[in-house]
C-alpha positions as CSV (number, residue, x, y, z in Angstrom):
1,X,7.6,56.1,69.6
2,X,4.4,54.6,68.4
3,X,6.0,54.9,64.8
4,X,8.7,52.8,66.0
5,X,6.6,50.2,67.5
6,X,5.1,50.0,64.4
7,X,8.1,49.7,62.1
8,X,9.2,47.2,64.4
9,X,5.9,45.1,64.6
10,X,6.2,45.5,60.0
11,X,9.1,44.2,60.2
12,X,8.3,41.4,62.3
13,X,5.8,40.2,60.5
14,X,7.6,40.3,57.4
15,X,10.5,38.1,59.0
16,X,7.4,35.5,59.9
17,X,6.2,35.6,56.2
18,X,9.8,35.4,54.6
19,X,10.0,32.0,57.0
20,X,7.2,30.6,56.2
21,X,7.7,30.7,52.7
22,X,11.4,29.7,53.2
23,X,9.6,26.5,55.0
24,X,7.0,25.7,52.4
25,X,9.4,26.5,49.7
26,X,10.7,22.9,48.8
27,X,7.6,21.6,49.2
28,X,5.8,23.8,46.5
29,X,8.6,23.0,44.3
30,X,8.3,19.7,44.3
31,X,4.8,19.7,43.9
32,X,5.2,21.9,40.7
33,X,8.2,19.2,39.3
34,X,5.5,16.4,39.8
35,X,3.1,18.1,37.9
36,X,4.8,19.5,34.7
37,X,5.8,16.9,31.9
38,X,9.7,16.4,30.9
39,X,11.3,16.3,27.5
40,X,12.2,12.9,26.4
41,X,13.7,13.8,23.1
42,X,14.3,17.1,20.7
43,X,13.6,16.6,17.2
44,X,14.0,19.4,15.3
45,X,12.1,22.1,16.4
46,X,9.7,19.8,18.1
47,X,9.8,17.2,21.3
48,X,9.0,14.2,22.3
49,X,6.8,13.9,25.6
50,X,7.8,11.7,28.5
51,X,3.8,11.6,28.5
52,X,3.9,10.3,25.2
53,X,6.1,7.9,25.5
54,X,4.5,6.2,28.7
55,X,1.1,6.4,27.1
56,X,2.6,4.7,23.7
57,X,4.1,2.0,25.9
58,X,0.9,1.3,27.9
59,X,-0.9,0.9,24.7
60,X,2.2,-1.5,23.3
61,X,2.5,-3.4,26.5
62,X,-2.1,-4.3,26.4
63,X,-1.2,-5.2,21.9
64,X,1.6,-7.6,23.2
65,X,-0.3,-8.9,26.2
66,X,-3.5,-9.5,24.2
67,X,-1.5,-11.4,21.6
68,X,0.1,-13.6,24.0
69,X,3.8,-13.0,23.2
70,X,6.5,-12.1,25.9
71,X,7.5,-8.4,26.0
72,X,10.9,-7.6,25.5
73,X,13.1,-6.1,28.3
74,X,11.9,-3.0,29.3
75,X,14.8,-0.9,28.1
76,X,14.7,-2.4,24.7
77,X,11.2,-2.2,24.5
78,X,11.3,2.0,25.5
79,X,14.0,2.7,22.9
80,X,11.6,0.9,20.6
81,X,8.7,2.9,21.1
82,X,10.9,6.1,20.9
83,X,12.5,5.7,18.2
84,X,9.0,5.4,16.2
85,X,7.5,8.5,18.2
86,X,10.6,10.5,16.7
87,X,10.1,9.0,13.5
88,X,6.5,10.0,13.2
89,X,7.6,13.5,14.7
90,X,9.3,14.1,12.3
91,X,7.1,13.0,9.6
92,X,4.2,15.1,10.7
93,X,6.4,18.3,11.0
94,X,7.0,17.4,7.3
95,X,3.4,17.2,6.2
96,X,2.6,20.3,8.3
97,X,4.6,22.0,6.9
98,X,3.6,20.9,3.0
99,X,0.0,22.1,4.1
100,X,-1.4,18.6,4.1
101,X,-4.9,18.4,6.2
102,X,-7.2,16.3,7.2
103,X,-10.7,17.0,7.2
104,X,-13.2,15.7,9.6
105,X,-15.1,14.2,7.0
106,X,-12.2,12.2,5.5
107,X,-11.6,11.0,9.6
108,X,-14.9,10.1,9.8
109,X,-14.7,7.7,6.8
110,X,-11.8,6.4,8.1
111,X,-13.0,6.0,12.1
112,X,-16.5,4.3,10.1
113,X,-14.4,2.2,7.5
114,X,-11.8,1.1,10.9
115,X,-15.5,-0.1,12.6
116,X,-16.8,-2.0,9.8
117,X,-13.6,-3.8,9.6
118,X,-14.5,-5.0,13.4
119,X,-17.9,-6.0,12.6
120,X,-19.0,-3.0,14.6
121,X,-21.3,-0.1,14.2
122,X,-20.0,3.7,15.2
123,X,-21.9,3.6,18.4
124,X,-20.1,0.1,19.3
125,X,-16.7,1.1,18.4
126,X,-16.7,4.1,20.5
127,X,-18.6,2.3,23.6
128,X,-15.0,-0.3,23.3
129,X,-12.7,2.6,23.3
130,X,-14.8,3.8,26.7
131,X,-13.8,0.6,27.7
132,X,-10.4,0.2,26.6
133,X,-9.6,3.7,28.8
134,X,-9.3,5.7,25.7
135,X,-11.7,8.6,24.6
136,X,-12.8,9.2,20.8
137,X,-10.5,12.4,20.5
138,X,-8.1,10.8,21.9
139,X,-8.7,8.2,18.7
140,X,-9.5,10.9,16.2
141,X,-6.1,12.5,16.4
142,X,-4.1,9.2,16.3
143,X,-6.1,8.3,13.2
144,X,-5.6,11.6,11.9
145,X,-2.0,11.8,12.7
146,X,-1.5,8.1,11.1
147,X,-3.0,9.3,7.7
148,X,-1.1,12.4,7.6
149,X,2.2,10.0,8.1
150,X,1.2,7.5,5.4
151,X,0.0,10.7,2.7
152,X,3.9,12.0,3.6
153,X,5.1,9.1,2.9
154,X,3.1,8.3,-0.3
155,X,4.0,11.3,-1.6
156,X,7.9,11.2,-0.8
157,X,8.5,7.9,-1.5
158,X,6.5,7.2,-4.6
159,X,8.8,9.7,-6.3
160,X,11.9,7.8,-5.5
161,X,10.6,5.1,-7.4
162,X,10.8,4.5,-11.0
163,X,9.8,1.5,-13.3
164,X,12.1,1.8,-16.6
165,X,9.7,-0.2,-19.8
166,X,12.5,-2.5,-20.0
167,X,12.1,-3.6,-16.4
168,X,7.8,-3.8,-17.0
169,X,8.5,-5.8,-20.1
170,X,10.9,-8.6,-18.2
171,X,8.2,-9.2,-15.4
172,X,5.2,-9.4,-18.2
173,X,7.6,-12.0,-19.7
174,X,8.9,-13.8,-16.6
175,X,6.5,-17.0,-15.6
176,X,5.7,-14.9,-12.3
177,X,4.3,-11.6,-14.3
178,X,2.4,-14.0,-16.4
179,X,1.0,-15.9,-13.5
180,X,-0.1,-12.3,-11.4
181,X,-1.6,-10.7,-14.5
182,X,-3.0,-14.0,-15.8
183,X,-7.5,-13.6,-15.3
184,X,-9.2,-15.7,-13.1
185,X,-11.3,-18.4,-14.3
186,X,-14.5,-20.2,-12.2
187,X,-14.3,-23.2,-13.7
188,X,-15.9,-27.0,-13.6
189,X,-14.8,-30.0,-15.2
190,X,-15.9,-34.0,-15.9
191,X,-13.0,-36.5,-16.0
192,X,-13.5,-39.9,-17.9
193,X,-10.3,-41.5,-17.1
194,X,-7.8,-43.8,-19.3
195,X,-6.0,-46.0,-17.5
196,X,-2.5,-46.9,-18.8
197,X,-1.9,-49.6,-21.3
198,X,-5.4,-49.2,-22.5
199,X,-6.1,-50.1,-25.8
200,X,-6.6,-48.1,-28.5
201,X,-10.1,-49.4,-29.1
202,X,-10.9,-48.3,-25.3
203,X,-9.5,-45.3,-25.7
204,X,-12.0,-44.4,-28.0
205,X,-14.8,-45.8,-26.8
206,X,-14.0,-42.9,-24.1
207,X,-13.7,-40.4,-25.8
208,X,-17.5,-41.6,-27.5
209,X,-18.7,-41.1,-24.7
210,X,-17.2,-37.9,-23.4
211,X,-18.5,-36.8,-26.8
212,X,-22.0,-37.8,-25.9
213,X,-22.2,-35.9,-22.2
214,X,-20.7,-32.7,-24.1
215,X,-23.9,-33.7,-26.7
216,X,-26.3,-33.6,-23.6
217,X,-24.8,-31.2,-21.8
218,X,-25.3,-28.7,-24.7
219,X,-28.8,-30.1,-25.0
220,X,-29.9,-28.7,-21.9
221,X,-28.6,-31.4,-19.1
222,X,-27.1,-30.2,-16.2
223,X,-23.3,-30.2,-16.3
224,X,-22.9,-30.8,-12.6
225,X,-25.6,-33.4,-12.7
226,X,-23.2,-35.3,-15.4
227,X,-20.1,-34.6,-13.4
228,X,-21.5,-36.3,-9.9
229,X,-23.4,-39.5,-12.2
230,X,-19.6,-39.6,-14.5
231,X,-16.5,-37.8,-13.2
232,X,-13.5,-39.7,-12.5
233,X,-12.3,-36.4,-10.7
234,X,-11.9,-36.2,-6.9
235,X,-14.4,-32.5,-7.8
236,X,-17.1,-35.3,-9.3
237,X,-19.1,-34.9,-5.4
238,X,-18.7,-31.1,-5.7
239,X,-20.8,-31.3,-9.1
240,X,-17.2,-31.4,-10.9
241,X,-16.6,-27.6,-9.3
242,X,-12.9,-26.5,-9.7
243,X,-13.9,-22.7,-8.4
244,X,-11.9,-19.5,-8.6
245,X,-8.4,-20.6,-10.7
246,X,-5.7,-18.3,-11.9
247,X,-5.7,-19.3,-15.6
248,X,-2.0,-19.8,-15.1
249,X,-2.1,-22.6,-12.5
250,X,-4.0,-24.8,-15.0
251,X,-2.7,-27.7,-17.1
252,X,-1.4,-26.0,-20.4
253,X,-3.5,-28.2,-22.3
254,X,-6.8,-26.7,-20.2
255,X,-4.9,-23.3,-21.2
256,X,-5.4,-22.7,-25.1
257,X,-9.3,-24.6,-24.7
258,X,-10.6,-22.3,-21.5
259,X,-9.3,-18.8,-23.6
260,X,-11.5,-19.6,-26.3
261,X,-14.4,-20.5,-24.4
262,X,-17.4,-18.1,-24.2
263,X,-18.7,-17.7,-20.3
264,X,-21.2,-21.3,-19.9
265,X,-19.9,-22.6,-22.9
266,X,-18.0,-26.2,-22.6
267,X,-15.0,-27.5,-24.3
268,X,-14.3,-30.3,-26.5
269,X,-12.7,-33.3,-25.1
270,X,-9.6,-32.3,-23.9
271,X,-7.0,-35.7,-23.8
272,X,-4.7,-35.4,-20.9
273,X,-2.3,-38.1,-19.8
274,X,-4.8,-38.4,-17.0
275,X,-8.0,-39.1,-19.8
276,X,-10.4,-36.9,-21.2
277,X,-11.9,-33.7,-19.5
278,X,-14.9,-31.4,-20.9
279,X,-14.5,-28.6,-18.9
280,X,-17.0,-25.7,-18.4
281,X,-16.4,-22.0,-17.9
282,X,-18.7,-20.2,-15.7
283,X,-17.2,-16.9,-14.8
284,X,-14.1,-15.0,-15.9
285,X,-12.5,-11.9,-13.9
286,X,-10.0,-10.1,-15.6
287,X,-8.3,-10.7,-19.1
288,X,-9.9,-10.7,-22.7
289,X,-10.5,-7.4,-24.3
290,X,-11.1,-4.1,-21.9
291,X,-13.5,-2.2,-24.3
292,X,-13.5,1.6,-22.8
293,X,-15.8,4.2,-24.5
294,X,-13.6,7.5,-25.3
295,X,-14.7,10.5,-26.7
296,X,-12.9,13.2,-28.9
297,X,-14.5,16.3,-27.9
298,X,-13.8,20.7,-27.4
299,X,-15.3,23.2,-25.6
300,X,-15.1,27.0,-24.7
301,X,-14.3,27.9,-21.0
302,X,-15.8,31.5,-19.5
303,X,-14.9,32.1,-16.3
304,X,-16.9,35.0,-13.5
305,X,-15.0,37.9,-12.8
306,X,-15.6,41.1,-11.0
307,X,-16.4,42.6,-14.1
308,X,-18.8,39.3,-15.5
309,X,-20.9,37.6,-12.8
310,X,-22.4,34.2,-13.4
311,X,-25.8,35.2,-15.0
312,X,-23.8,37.3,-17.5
313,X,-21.3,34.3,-18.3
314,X,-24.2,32.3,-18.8
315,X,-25.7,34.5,-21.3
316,X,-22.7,34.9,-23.0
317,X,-22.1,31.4,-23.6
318,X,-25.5,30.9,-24.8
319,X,-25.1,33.7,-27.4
320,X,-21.9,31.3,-28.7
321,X,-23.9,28.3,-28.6
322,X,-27.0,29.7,-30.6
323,X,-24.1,31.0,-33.3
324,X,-22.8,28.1,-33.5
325,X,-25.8,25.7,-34.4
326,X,-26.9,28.3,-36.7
327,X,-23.4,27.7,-38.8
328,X,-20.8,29.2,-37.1
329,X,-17.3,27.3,-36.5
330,X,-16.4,26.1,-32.9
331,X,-12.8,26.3,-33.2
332,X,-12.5,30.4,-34.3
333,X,-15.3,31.0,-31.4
334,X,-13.0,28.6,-29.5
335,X,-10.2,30.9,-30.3
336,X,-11.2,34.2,-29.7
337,X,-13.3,33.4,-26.1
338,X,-12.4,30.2,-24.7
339,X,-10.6,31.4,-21.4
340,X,-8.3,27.9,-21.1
341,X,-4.9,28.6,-22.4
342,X,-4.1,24.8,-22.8
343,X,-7.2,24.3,-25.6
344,X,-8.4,27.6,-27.3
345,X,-4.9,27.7,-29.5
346,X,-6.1,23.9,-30.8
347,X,-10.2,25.5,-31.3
348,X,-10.8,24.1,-27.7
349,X,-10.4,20.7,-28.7
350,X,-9.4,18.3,-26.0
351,X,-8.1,15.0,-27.8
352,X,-9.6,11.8,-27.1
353,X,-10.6,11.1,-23.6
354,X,-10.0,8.1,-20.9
355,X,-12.3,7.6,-17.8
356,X,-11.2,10.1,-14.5
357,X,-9.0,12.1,-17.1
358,X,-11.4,15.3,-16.6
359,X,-13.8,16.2,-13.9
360,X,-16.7,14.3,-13.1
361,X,-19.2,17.1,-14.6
362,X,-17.2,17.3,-17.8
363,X,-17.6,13.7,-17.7
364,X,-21.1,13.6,-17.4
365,X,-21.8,15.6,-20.1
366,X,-19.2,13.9,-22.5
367,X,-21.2,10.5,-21.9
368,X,-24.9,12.2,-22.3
369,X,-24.6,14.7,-24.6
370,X,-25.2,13.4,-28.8
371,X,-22.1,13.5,-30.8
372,X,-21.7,17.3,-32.6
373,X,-24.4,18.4,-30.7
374,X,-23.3,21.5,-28.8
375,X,-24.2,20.8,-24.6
376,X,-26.3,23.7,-22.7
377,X,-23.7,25.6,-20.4
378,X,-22.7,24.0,-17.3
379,X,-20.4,24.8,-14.3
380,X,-17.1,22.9,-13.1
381,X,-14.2,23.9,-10.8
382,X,-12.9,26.0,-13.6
383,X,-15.6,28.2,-14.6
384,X,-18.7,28.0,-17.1
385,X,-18.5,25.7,-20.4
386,X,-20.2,24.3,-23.8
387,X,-19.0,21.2,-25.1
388,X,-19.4,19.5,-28.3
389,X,-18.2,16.3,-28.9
390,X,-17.2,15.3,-32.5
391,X,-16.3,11.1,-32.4
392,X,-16.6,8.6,-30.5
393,X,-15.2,4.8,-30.3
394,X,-14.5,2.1,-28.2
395,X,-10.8,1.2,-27.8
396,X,-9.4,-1.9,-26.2
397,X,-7.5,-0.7,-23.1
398,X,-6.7,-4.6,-21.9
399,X,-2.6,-3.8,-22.9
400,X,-2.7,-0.6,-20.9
401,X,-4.2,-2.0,-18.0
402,X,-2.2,-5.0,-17.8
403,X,1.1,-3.3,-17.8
404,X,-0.6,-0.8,-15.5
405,X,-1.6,-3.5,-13.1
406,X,2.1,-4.7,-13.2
407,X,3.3,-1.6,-12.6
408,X,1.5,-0.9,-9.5
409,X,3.0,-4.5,-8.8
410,X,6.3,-3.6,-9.1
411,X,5.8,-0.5,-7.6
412,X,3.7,-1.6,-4.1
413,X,7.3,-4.2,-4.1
414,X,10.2,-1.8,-4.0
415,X,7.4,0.7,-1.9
416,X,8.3,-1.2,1.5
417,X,12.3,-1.4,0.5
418,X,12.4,2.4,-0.4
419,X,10.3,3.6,2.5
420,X,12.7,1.8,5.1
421,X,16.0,4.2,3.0
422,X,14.0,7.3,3.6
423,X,13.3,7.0,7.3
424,X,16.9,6.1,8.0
425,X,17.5,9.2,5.7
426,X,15.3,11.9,7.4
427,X,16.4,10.7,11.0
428,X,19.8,11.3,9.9
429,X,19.6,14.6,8.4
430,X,17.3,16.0,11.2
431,X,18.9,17.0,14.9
432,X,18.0,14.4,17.8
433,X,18.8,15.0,21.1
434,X,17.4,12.2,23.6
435,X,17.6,13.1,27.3
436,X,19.4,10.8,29.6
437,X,15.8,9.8,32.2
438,X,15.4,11.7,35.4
439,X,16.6,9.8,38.1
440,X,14.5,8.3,41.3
């Protein structure tokens, strides 16, 4: 009997429980759908937050309301915003997966090079993201997601892009390419005017006496002095200054006189249909000759092993050195010990050199060391080396880095044009499914 009683009262109270929970039930479901996030989009193997997407439009909405212009209609503006967190999904999946990484000292550069750029210290920066109601790791991984996305980029896009020599030698040649690649000038000039139907006497009484300030100017009188007391030239006020010119936006006759003028060195009369001008150069950025100092030089490479450690490398390539300046010849030592397959064939030589074409160690050493003289070891990425250089010259490099400057040019232009094909083309090889928003 008592058992019975007590089944029943189990039994009871289990019917209560079941109830109760039957009761709360909706409630605790709802509560759990508030708090979990929904999927706005699939991309791939990833998704697209609705989180995401709200906090990427709150930020939009404060950029658009701080610059004064009227938002677009809500819709639009959300399909906007999606579109581009899709976009950069997929981008980052990409450079993920290609191993690409940021390290926290590249962000910090960036996060310290961002607060410069506002006039602000570190300390500043971060107080105004307190302020805006954003946090600094919040900050850190949009910054570091924004330089993965442009080093994917950079790297997919740049390959698409090729500049034939035929297309680099029509924009040298076109009056743009000459105007771009064209040095600047810092320039300053006097102007004794003609004025039309002057005689031919008067005319050279003007030109006398353009001839006798470029006398005094090169005896020691101060060429702005002679511009404000002389010039015709709305500059005269400005002591005749012109300032920074792109040699190709002067007068062709100012042309051929400024390229052979020496920095603070002053023309001769120069007759316009304006008058006469002596002009002055006082800086010049860019064009002329670009001396660069190359070296021709070999070396033999030993790398540590388990077998070698560092001390006995060392020692070993001390033993080569000592043989060689007692008469022994680099290139068979080269041969049978270098360990770098791409120079001990040759006898370790390495051809001529051009700045940032090796390490900055090997470098070093190329710059310092005597020519034939045969450098003390010294480490580098690769391993343990002696280095002897054998010639040295200065070569003009001004050709090379003109059409390397027009390059980049052409390049940086079909950049934006090519990036633009390769988003559309990614977003429509990859799998996108955008989900239709819960309704209220």
């Amino acid at each position: 009997m008592d058992m019975n009683i007590q089944r029943t009262s189990k039994q009871k109270l289990a019917g209560l429980i079941l109830v109760i929970s039957m009761l709360f039930l909706p409630s605790m479901v709802n509560a759990q759908i508030k708090v979990l996030d929904k999927i706005t989009a699939i991309v791939d193997d990833d998704v697209v937050l609705q989180s995401e997407l709200d906090q990427r439009m709150m930020v939009v909405l404060t950029q658009i309301q701080a610059s004064g212009t009227k938002a677009p209609p809500e819709d639009i503006l959300t399909q906007q915003i999606l579109e581009r967190l899709i976009s950069e999904r997929l981008q980052l999946t990409m450079g993920y997966s290609a191993g690409i990484r940021i390290t926290d000292e590249e962000l910090n550069q960036a996060i310290a090079r961002i607060a410069t750029s506002n006039k602000q210290t570190m300390d500043e920066y971060i107080d105004q993201l307190a302020l805006q109601g954003s946090s600094v790791a919040i900050i850190r991984e949009e910054i570091r997601n924004e330089m993965t996305i442009l080093r994917v980029q950079q790297g997919k896009v740049m390959r698409r892009i090729r500049i034939s020599e035929q297309e680099l030698d029509n924009f040298l040649s076109s009056e743009e390419g000459r105007f771009v690649t064209s040095p600047d000038v810092n320039i300053g000039q006097i102007l004794l005017s003609i004025s039309s139907g002057s005689s031919k006497q008067k005319i050279d009484g003007i030109l006398d006496r353009a001839q006798t300030l470029l006398d005094e100017a090169n005896n020691g009188e101060d060429f702005r002095a002679l511009a404000i007391a002389n010039s015709a030239d709305q500059s005269a006020l400005q002591g005749g200054d012109l300032g920074w010119r792109k040699m190709a936006q002067l007068p062709g006759v100012f042309i051929d006189a400024v390229e052979r003028l020496d920095l603070g060195e002053i023309s001769k009369p120069i007759r316009s249909d304006a008058g006469y001008h002596l002009i002055k150069l006082y800086e010049r950025r860019g064009g002329g000759k670009q001396l660069i100092e190359q070296h021709f030089a070999r070396h033999i490479l030993i790398k540590p092993n388990q077998i070698r450690d560092e001390s006995t490398t060392i020692d070993q390539l001390n033993k080569l050195r000592a043989q060689i300046i007692a008469g022994e010849d680099f290139a068979i030592l080269s041969k049978e010990f270098s360990e770098d397959p791409g120079s001990a064939l040759n006898g370790g030589e390495l051809g001529w050199s051009t700045p940032g074409m090796f390490v900055p160690e090997f470098e070093q050493t190329m710059s310092t060391i005597a020519v034939n003289d045969v450098s003390t070891p010294f480490a580098s990425q690769f391993g343990w080396h002696i280095l002897q250089v054998t010639e040295r010259r200065e070569q003009d490099f001004s050709g090379e880095i003109l059409r390397n400057r027009a390059q980049t040019m052409l390049r940086q232009r079909k950049y934006e044009e090519e990036l633009q094909v390769w988003l559309q083309e990614i977003r429509d090889e990859a799998f996108i499914e955008i989900k239709a928003p819960a309704k209220s």
